[in-house]
Every structure is written in structure tokens, then in C-alpha cells.
NUKETOR-633969 format. One record per residue: residue in one letter; x, y, z of N, C-alpha, C, CB in turn. Coordinates in Angstrom, 3 decimals, always signed. Each point is the difference from the previous one (the first is absolute). Last residue first. Glycine has a CB too. Layout:
BEGIN
+------+----------+----------+----------+----------+----------+----------+----------+----------+----------+----------+----------+----------+
: type :      nc1 :      nc2 :      nc3 :     cac1 :     cac2 :     cac3 :      cc1 :      cc2 :      cc3 :     cbc1 :     cbc2 :     cbc3 :
+------+----------+----------+----------+----------+----------+----------+----------+----------+----------+----------+----------+----------+
:    A :        X :        Y :        Z :        X :        Y :        Z :        X :        Y :        Z :        X :        Y :        Z :
...
+------+----------+----------+----------+----------+----------+----------+----------+----------+----------+----------+----------+----------+
END
This chain:
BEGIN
+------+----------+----------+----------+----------+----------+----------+----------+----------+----------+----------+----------+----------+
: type :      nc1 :      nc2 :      nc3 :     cac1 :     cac2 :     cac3 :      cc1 :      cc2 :      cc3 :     cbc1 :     cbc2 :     cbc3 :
+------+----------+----------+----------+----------+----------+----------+----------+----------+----------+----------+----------+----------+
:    X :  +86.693 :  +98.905 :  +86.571 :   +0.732 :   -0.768 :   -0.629 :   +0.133 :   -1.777 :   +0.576 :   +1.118 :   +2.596 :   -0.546 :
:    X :   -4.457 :   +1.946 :   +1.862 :   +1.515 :   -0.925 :   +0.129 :   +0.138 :   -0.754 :   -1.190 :   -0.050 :   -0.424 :   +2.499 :
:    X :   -3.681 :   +3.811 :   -1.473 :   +0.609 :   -0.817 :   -1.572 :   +1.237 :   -0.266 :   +0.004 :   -1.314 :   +1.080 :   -1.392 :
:    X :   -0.872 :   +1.313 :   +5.197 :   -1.426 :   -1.005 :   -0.614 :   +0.692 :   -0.781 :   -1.472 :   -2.459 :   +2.103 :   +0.865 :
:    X :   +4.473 :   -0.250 :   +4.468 :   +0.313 :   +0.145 :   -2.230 :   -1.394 :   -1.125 :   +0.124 :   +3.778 :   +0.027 :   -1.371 :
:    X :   -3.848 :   +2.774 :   +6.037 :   +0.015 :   -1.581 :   -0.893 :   -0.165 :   +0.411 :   -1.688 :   -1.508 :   -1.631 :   +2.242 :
:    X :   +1.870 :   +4.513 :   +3.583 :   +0.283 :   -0.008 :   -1.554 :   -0.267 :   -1.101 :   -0.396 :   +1.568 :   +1.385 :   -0.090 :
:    X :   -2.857 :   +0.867 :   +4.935 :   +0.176 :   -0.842 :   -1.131 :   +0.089 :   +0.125 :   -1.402 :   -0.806 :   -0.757 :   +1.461 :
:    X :   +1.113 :   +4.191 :   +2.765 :   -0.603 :   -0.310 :   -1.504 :   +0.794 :   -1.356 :   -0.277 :   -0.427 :   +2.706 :   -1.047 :
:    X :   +1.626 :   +0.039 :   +5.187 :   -0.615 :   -1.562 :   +0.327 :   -0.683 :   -0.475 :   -1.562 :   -0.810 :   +0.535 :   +3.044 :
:    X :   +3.388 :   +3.772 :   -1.839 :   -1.135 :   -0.104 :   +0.276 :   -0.999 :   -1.517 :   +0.021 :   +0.651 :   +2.425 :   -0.819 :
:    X :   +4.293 :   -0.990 :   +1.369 :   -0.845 :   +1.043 :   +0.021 :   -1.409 :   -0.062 :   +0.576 :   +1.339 :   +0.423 :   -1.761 :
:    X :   +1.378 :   -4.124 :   -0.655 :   +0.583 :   +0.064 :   +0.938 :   -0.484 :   +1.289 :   +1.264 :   +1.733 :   -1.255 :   -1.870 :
:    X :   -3.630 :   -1.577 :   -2.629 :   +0.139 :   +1.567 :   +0.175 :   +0.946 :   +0.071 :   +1.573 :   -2.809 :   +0.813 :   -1.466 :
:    X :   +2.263 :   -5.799 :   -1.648 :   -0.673 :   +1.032 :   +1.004 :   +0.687 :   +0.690 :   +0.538 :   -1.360 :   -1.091 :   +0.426 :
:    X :   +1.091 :   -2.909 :   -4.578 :   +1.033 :   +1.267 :   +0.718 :   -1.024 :   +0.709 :   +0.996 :   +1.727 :   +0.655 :   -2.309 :
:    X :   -1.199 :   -4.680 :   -1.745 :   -1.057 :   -0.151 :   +1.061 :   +0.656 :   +1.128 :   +0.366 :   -0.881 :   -2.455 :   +0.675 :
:    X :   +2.594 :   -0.405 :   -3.705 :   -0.890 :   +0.767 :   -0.357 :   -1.090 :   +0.250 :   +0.834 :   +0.749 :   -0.609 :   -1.845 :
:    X :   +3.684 :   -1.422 :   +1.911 :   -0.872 :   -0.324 :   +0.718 :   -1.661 :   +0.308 :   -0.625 :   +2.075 :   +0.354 :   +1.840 :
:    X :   +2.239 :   +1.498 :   -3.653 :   +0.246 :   -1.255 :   +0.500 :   -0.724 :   -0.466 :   -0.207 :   +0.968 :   +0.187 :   +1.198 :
:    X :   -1.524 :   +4.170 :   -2.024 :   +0.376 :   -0.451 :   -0.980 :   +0.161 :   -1.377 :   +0.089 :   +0.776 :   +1.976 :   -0.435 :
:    X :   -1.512 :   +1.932 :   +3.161 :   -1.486 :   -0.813 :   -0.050 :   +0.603 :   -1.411 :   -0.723 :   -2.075 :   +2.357 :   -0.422 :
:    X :   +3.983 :   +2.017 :   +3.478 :   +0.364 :   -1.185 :   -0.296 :   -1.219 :   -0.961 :   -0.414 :   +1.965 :   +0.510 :   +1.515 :
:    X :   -2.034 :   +4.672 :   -0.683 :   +0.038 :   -0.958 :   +0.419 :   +0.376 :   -0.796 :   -0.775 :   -1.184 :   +0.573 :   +1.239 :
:    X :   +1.704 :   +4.824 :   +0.069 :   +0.040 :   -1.184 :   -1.145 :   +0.109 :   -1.250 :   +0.316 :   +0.907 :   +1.332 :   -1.183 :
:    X :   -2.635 :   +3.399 :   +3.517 :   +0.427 :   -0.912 :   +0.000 :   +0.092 :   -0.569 :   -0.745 :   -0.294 :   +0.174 :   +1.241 :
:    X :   -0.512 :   +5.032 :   -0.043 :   -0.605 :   -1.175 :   -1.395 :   +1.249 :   -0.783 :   +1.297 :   -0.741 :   +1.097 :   -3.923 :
:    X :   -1.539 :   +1.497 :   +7.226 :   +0.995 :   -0.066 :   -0.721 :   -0.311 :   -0.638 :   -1.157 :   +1.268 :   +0.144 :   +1.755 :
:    X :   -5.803 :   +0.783 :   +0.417 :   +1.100 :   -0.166 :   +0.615 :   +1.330 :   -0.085 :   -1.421 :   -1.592 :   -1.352 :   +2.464 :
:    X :   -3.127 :   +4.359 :   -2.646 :   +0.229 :   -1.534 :   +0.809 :   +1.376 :   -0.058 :   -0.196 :   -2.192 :   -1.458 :   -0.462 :
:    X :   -0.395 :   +5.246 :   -1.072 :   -0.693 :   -0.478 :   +1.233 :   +0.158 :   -1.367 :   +0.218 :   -1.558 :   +1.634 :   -0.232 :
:    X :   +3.091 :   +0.684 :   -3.834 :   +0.113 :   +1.142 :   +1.152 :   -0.589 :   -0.648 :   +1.693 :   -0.589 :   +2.154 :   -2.303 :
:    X :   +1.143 :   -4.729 :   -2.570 :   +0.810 :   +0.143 :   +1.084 :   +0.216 :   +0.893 :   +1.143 :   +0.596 :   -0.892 :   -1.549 :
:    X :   -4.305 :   -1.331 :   -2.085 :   +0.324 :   +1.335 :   +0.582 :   +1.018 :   -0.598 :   +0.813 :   -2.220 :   +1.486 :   -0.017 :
:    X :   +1.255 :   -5.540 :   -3.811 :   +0.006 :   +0.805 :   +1.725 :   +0.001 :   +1.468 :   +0.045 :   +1.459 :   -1.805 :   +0.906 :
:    X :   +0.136 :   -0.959 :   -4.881 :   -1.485 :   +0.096 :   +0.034 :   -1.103 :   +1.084 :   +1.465 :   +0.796 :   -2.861 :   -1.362 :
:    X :   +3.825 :   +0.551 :   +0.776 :   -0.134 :   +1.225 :   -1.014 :   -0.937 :   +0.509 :   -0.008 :   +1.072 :   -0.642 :   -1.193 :
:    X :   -0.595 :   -2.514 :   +6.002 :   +0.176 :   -0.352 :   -1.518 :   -0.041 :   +1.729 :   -1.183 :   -1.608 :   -3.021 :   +0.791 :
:    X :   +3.821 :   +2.055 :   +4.281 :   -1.199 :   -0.038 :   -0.468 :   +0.189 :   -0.260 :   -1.173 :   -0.926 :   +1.250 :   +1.357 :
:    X :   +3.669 :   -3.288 :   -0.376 :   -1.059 :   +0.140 :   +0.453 :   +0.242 :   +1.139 :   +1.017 :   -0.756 :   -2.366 :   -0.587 :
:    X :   +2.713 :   -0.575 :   -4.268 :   +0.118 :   +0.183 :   +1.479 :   -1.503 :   +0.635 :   +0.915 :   +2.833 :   +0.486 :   -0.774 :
:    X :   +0.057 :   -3.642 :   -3.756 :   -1.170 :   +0.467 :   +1.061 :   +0.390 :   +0.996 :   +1.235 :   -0.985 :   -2.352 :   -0.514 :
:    X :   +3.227 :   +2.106 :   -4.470 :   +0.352 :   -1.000 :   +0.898 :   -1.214 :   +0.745 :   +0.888 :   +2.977 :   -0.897 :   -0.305 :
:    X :   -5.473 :   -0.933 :   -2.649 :   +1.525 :   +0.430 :   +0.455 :   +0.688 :   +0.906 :   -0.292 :   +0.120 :   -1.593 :   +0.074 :
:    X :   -4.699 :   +0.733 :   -1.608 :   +0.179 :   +0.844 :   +1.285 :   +1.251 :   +0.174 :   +0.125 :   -1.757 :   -0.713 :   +1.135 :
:    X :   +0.753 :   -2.237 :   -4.734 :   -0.572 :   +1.423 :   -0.538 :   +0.560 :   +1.125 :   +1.309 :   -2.624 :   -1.186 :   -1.483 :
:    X :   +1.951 :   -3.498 :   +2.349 :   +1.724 :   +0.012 :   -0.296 :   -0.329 :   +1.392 :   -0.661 :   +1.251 :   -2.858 :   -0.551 :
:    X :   -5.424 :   +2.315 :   +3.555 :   +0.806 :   -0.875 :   -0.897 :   +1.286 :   +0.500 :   -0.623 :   -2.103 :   -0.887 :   -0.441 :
:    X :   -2.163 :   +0.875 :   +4.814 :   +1.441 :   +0.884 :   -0.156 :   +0.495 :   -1.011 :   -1.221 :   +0.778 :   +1.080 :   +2.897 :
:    X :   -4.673 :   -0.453 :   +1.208 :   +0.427 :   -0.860 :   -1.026 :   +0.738 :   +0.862 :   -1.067 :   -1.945 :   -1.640 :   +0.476 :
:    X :   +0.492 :   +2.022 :   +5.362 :   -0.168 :   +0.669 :   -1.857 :   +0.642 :   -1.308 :   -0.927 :   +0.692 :   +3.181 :   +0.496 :
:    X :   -2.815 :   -1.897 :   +5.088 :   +0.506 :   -1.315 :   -1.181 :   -0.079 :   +1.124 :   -1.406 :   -1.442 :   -2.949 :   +1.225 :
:    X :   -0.173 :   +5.203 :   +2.887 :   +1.152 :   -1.134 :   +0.387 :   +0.750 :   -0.665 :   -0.723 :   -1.128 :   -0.273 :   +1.285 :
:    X :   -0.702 :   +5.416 :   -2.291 :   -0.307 :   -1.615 :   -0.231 :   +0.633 :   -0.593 :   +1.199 :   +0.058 :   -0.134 :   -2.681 :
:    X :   +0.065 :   +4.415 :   +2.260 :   -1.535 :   +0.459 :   +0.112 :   -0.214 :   -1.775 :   +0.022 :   -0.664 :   +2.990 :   -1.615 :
:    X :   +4.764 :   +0.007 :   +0.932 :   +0.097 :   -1.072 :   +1.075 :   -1.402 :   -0.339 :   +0.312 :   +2.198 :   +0.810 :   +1.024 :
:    X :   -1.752 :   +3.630 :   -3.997 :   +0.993 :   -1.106 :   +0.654 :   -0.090 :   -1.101 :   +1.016 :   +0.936 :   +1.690 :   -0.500 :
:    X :   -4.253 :   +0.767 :   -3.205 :   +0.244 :   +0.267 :   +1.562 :   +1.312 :   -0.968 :   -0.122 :   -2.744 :   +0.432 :   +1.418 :
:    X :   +2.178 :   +1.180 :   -5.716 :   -0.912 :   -0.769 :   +0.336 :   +0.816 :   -0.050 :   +1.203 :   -1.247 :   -1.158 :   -2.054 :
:    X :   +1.295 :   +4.414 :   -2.584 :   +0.846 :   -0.240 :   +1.530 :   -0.828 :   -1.260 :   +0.134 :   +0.652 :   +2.610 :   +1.399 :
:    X :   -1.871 :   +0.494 :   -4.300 :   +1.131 :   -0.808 :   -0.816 :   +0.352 :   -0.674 :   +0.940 :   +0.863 :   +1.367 :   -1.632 :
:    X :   -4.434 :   +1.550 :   +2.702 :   -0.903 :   -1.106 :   -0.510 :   +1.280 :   -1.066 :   -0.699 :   -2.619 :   +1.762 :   -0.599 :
:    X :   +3.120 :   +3.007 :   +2.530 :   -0.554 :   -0.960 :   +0.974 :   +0.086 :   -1.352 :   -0.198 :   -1.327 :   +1.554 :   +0.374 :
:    X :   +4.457 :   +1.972 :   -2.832 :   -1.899 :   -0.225 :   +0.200 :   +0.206 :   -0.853 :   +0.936 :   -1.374 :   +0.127 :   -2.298 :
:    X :   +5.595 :   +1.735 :   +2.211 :   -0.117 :   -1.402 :   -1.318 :   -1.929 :   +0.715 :   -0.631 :   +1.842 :   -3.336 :   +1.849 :
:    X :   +0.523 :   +5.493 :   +2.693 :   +0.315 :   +0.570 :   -1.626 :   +0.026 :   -0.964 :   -1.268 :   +1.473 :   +1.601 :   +1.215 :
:    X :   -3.415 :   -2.825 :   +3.167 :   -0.486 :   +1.027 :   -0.761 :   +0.857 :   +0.794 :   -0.907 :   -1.406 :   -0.003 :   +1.702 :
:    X :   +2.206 :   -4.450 :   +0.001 :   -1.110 :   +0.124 :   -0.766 :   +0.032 :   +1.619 :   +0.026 :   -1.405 :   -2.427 :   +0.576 :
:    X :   +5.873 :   +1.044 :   -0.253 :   -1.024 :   +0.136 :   +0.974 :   -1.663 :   +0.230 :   -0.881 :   +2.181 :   +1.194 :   +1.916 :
:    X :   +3.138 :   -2.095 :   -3.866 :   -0.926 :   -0.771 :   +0.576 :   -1.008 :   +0.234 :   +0.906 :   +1.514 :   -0.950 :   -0.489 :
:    X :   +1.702 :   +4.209 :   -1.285 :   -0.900 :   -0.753 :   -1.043 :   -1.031 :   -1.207 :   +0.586 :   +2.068 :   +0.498 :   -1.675 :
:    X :   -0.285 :   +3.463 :   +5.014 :   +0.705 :   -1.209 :   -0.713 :   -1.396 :   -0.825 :   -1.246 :   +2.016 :   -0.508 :   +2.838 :
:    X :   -0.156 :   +6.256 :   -2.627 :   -0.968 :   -0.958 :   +1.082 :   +0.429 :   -1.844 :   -0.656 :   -2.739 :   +2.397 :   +0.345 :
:    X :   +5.775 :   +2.383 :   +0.278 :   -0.547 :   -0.904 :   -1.000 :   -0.883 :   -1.024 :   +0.712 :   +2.023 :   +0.321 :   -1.526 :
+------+----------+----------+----------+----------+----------+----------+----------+----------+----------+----------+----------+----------+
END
């Protein structure tokens, strides 16, 4: 069974490169966060991680150094 997440059994065009940002912006819609994001191909980057945004509203990718920031803290 091939894995649903690799752009080529999605199209190309449902995916968006993994880890292609430094900074993303991320709202309570995302939680709980992690990284990579749903949005990501997972065939060509690292473990999912779930970060801790909810406090601070601030989190970085432990992996890959992605800055996270809730844009609609509370």
C-alpha cells in the first residue's frame, strides 16, 4: 500500500515542500500543532512532532529549527 502522504500518489500540486519556511504562522484551526504541517509531503522530511504553542504562543521544530507563532492567541 503506498503512503497517502507522498505527493505522488496525492498530485504534486496537494502537498507543499516540507520545511521550505523558517517562520510559519499557525491559528487555534492548526491545533494541536505539530511539524511538519497537514499541508506538507511527508515522504522527504523528518518524524511528525507535536509542539507546544498554546502557552507562549511561540514553538520551534526541534528537527528542523521552523519557527512557529499563533497569530490568534488569546
Amino acid at each position: 500500500m503506498t503512503n497517502p502522504n507522498t505527493a505522488a500518489a496525492a498530485g504534486s500540486t496537494q502537498y507543499s515542500e516540507p520545511n521550505a519556511q523558517n517562520r510559519y504562522e499557525v491559528t487555534h484551526a492548526d491545533l494541536p500543532l505539530h511539524c511538519p504541517l497537514d499541508s506538507m509531503s511527508l515522504w522527504n522530511s523528518h518524524p511528525r512532532v507535536y509542539l507546544a504553542i498554546e502557552e507562549t504562543g511561540k514553538a520551534k521544530c526541534p528537527y528542523c529549527g521552523a519557527d512557529y507563532i499563533l497569530k490568534d492567541r488569546s
